[in-house]
N, C-alpha and C positions, 0 to 999 in steps of 0.2 A: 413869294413864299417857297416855291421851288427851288429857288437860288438858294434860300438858307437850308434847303434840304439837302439840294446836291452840296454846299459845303461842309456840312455835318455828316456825308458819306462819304466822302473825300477826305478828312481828319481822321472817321474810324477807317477807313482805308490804310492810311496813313500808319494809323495807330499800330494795326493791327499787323503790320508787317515791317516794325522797329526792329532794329536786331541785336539780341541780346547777347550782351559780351561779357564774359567772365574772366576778372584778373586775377590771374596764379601767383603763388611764392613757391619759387622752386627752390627757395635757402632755406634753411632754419635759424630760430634766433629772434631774441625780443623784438617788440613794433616798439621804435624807437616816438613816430610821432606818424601822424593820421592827418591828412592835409586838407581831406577834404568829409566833406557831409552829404548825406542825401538831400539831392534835389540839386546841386551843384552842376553848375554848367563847366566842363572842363574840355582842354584842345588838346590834340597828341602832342604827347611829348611832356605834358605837365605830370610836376610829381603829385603823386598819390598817398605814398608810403613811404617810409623808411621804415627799413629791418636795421637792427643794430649791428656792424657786418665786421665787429671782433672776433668772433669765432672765425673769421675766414682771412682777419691779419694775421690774427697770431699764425696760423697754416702755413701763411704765404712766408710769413716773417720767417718759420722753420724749415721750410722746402727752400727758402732762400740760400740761407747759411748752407743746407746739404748741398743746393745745387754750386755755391761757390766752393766748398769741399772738392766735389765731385769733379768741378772743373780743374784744379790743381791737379786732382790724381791724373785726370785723362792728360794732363797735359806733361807729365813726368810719362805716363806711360807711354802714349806718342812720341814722345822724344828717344825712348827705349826700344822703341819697336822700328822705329828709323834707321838707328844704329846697327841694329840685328837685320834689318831686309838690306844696309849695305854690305853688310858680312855675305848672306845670304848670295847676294848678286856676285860678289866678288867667288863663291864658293870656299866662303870659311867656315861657312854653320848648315846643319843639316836642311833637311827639308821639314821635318815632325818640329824642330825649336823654332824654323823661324814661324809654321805654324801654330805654333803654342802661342808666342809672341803678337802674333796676328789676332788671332781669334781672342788672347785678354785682351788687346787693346779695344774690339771690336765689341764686347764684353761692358770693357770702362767707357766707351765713345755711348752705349745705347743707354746706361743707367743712367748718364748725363741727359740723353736727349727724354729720357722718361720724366725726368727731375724736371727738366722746361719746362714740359709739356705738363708739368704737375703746377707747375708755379701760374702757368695762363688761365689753368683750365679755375683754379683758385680766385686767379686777379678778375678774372667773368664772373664768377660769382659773387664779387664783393661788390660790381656793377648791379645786376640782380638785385642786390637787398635795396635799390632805389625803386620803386616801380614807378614808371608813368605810363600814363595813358596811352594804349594804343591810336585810341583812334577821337576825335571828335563826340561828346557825347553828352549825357547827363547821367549822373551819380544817382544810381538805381535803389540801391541797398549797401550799406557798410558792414560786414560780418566781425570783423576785428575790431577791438579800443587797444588802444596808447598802453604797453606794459604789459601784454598779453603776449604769449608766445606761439609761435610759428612752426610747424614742420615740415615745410612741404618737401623735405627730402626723401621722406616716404611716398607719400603721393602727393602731387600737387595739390596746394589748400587755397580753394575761393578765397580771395579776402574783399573781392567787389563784383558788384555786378553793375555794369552801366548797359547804358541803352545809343546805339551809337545814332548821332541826327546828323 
């Protein structure tokens, strides 16, 4: 009888210092589909959610096209600004133009790398509207259904709460 005591202390034990884990959407945009249910035993790495991650092709689709834009200019401008630091070196063009020279090109080379770094920062989030499970767990509570919309770009939105075992 002891033995079923100390195992019944031992489980609230157990119980009582589960750790509760809450999973964020830091995208916005419809829940495409809901994968799992409370009470669900799930492993990291298994999907959870999909968010519908349109809102962040199209993005990507249009920083796309800027960013191959942006590479043609820097790439005409560089080529201009080459021309003018060989003037420069040879002492054909002042010091203030091949300046000017310099500083566009330096100008068109950062909006480029801004445009990249625009297009990655996009392609990450379009990862994001996948969620899976951090860690080992069971499916605590479901907050969101199927068709429901998301904003966690304001502030991050529960959409789970698991219990990690």
């Amino acid at each position: 009888m002891s033995l079923l005591r100390l195992s019944s202390i031992l489980l609230c034990f157990s119980l009582a210092f589960a750790k509760e884990i809450k999973v964020y959407a830091i995208v916005e945009g419809q829940v495409k589909k809901v994968y799992v249910k409370e009470g669900d035993k799930v492993k990291a790495g298994d999907v959870l959610v999909e968010i519908d991650p349109i809102l962040y092709i199209t993005r990507r689709e249009s920083l796309s096209a800027e960013l191959e834009s942006q590479k043609l200019n820097l790439e005409k401008v560089e080529r201009d600004f080459k021309r003018y630091e060989e003037l420069f070196n040879r002492d054909l063009l002042s010091k203030s133009e091949y300046e000017d020279w310099k500083n566009r090109y330096e100008r068109e080379r950062s909006k480029y790398l801004s445009l990249q770094a625009q297009v990655e920062r996009v392609s990450k989030l379009i990862e994001y509207c996948t969620l899976r499970a951090p860690t080992n767990g069971v499916i605590r509570k479901v907050l969101i259904k199927e068709g429901s919309f998301v904003n966690g770009t304001m502030i991050p939105q529960t959409l789970l709460i698991m219990e990690e075992r």
